[in-house]
C-alpha positions, 0 to 999 in steps of 0.5 A: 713657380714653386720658389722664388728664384735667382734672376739674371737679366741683361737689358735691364736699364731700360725698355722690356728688361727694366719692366721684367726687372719691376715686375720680377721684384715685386715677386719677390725673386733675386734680381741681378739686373745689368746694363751699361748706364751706372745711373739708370741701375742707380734707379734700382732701389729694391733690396732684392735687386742687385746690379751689376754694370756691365758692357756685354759689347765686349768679351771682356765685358761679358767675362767680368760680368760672370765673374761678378753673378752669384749662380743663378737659376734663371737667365734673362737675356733682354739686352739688344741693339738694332740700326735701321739701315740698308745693310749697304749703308751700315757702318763696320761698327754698327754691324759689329755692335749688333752681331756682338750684343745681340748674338755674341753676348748671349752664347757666350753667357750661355756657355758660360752659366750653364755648367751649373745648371747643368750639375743642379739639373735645372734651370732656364734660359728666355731669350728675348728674340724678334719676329724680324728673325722670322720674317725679314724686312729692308732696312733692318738685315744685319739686326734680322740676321742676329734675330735669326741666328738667335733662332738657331741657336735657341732650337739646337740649344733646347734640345742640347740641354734637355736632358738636364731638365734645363728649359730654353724659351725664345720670345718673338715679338713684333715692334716695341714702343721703347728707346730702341726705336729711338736708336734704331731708327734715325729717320724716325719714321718707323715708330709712325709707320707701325704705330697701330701695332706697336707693342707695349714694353709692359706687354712683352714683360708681363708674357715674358715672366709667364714662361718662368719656371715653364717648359715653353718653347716660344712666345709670339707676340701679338699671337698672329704672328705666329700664323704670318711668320708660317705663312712666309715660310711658305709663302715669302712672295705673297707676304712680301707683297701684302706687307710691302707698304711696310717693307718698303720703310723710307 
């Protein structure tokens, strides 16, 4: 990066968001960090960073929240939501929760900031994916289908803006040690079950703010998902068998 920038980042009150809002203010960048907790943005003491409260659940809280931002330069689109669940035992509002924040939310601001990027002929946008929108598992396909939709989106809206030397990052990490889980999951049992593999939030941050100002495409964290996400493309049978001690989560 050349210049310091201005930074939205949706998520921010807690898990990767926050840690990308820390390290991003100690850069010196303009943050504009938003969530819903007003307490956990309280927290936020830095005279570089802003907050905005805001509940991205909503269109109309999507909309408020654009018309609070000063333009930007860079979007981070950190905030999500999961229910682990069988999909036939998910209730209405938790699908709904999860297709509205995890895939609603960022189009929408997506169409919505990118005009102006569009007329500097800059910008970026780093969407925070999920390796289960690459490799699916039981008990989280409603959240795997909103990872994968992102994916689909993300790769038409590369090559949509392009031309206006705008760049579009999609980060792909596997399982997180954050509240998330604790949401997530009412069994708590995943956070046992996958914890050799478990990601730090820092980890995630910290690849996070590497591809800031960088024409990547996509991060895959640990880096060997990469090769097991390929392999179930071609492979789906052999990679739900080898891996069947964790798709099979009670």
């Amino acid at each position: 990066m050349n210049k310091l920038k201005i930074i939205l980042v949706t998520g921010a009150t807690s898990g990767v968001g926050k840690c990308i809002v820390d390290i991003l203010a100690t850069q010196g960048h303009t943050i504009i960090a938003t969530g819903r907790s007003l307490e956990a943005l309280q927290s936020f003491t830095a005279p570089n960073i802003q907050t905005i409260q805001a509940d991205l659940s909503t269109i109309e809280g999507i909309h408020e929240l654009v018309k609070k931002m000063p333009p930007i330069d860079i979007a981070i689109f950190s905030a999500g939501v999961g229910t682990f669940a069988y999909a036939t035992d998910l209730t209405d509002a938790e699908i709904e929760q999860m297709l509205h924040v995890n895939i609603q939310a960022p189009i929408i601001l997506t169409k919505a900031l990118s005009p102006q990027m569009i007329e500097r002929k800059k910008g970026q946008f780093v969407f925070i994916g999920s390796q289960a929108g690459k490799v699916a598992t039981p008990k989280a396909s409603v959240y795997a289908a909103t990872k994968h939709a992102i994916i689909g989106f993300t790769n038409a809206l590369r090559m949509e803006l392009a031309p206006f030397n705008i760049q579009v990052t999609t980060i792909h990490p596997g399982p997180i040690d954050t509240p998330f889980l604790d949401h997530a999951d009412q069994t708590a049992t995943y956070r046992d079950t996958m914890k050799n593999v478990l990601l730090t939030p820092e980890q995630v941050a910290e690849a996070t703010v590497k591809t800031i100002g960088r024409n990547v495409r996509e991060v895959n964290l640990p880096s060997y998902m990469a090769i097991s996400s390929k392999l179930y493309a071609v492979a789906p049978s052999l990679v739900e068998k080898l891996g069947k001690r964790f798709f099979n989560k009670k």
